[in-house]
C-alpha positions, -999 to +999 in steps of 0.1 A: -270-171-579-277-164-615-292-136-622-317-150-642-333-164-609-338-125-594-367-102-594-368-067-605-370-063-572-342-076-559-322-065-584-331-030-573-320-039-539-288-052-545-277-022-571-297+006-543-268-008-516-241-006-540-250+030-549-256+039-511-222+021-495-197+019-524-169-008-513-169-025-477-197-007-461-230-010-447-263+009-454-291+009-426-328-003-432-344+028-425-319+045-453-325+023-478-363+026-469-362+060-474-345+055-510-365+031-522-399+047-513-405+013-487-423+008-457-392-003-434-409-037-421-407-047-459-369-035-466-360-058-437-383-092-449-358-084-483-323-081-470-334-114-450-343-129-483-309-113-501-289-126-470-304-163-473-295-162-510-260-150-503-259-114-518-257-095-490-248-098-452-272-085-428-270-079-393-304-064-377-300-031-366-268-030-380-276-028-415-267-045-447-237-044-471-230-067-505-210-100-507-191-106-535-214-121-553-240-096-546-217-069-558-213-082-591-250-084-595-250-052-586-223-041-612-240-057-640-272-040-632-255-005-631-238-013-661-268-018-678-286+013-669-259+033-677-253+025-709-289+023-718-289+059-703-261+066-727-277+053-757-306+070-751-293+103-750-263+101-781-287+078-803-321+085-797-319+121-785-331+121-747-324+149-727-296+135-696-333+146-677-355+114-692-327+088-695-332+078-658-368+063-658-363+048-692-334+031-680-347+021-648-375+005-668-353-014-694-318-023-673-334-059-658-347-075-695-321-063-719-300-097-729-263-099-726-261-093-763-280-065-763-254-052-738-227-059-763-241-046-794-251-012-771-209-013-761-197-016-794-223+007-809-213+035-784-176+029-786-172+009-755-179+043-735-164+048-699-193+075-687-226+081-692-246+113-698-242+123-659-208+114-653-211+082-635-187+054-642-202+025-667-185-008-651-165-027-678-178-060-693-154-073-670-173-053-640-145-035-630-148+004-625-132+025-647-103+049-637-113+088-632-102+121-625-109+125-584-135+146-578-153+167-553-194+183-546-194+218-548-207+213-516-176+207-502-149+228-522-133+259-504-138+295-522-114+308-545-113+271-561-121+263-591-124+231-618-149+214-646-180+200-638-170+159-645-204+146-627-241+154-618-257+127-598-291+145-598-317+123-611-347+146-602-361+159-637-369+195-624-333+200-610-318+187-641-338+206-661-327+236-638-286+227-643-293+226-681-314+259-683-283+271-667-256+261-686-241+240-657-234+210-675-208+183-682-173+201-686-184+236-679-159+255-656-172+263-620-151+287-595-165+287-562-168+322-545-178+315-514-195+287-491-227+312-476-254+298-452-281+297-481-262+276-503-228+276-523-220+311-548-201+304-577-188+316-608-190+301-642-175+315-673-202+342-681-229+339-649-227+341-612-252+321-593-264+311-557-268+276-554-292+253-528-267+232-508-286+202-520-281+213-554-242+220-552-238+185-530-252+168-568-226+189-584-190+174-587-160+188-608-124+178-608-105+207-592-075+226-614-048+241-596 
């Protein structure tokens, strides 16, 4: 199915289970109900629509994941977003805080050219402002350091923040405020019951565990 012949809506739907399942998995109804702000009873009259089509297989009660064909759908949409997000913040001057909305707003009616032009006037960028991988033209995911949420990483380790995949605009605005951006160094003191205490180069903070689970570095050694 072209994608011409989709609605915002689906569109939405398609890239949603891509960002919730990654490769060869399944996301339930209620989940992506609870992501997309929907009244379960509507999520499922949609993945029946989406499995008709082809873009997805759905099994009640089971959940839903992407077919191929849905998946490259769902590429093409993140790969618009992202580098509208990008352009927005290295061109026009957004804070990485407002490029969300705008791009959510502009990713299903910019052309194919458009696409292009933004590429080539970016430098055929791998990234965008948060971190998160910009699929090629040729959909394919680019390579990347691995990385971990600081969520996750035992004290006494320590690495660069490579990805923030907060999209709230107070919490961003909170990571900015304190310095705990793209490439800054992290070391992680200890995993407490409140929440994760680190260490950056000149500050030591004590972070909600739903704050350091947004927070992602690539460890050093």
């Amino acid at each position: 199915m072209a994608r011409n012949k989709l609605s915002e809506s689906q569109e939405d739907y398609l890239k949603q289970i891509y960002k919730l399942t990654g490769d060869g998995k399944t996301v339930s109804t209620l989940r992506l109900a609870e992501v997309l702000h929907i009244k379960p009873a509507s999520v499922t009259n949609m993945l029946k629509k989406l499995s008709e089509s082809g873009l997805i297989v759905y099994e009640p009660y089971r959940g839903a994941g992407l077919t191929d064909t849905g998946r490259m759908v769902a590429l093409e949409i993140l790969r618009h977003h992202r580098l509208l997000e990008l352009y927005l913040s290295e061109v026009l001057g957004y804070g990485w805080e407002d490029v969300h909305e705008e791009a959510e707003r502009l990713e299903h009616v910019i052309s194919e050219l458009f696409e292009q032009k933004i590429a080539e006037a970016l430098g055929h960028p791998t990234h965008d402002p948060h971190g998160d991988p910009i699929p090629s033209e040729q959909l394919e995911l680019p390579d990347g350091p691995p990385v971990q949420p600081l969520s996750r990483i035992r004290p006494d380790s320590q690495g660069h923040i490579r990805r923030v995949t907060a999209q709230d605009k107070d919490e961003l605005n909170m990571l900015s405020k304190l310095n705990l951006t793209l490439n800054c160094f992290v070391r992680v003191l200890a995993q407490e019951k409140n929440g994760v205490r680190i260490q950056t180069e000149t500050e030591q903070y004590l972070l909600p565990q739903t704050m350091a689970s947004h927070i992602w570095i690539e460890k050093e050694e």
